[in-house]
Residue, then its C-alpha position, 0 to 999 in steps of 0.5 A: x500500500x502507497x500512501x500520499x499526502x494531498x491538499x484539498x483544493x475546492x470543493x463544488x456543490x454539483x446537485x443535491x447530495x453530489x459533489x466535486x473535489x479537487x486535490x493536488x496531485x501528488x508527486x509520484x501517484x498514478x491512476x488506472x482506470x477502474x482503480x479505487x482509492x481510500x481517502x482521508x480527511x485529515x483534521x476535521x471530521x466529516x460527513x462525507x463519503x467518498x466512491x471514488 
């Protein structure tokens, strides 16, 4: 398992319930597609919930 830090960016309201997050892109992290990934906020709890 990898593990890299990130910076939450923006986050943008889409719809009820939808929203888009935007990060910066870690050095060294790639994607493939049909990955998934686990994500963590780091000092705030929150209600989100993430499928990405």
């Amino acid at each position: 398992m990898q593990i890299y830090w990130t910076t939450l960016v923006d986050v943008i309201d889409e719809a009820t319930d939808t929203k888009t997050f935007y990060l910066d892109l870690p050095e060294g992290f790639t994607w493939e597609e049909g990955a998934h990934t686990h994500l963590v906020l780091e000092g705030k709890i929150s209600s989100y919930i993430f499928d990405v």
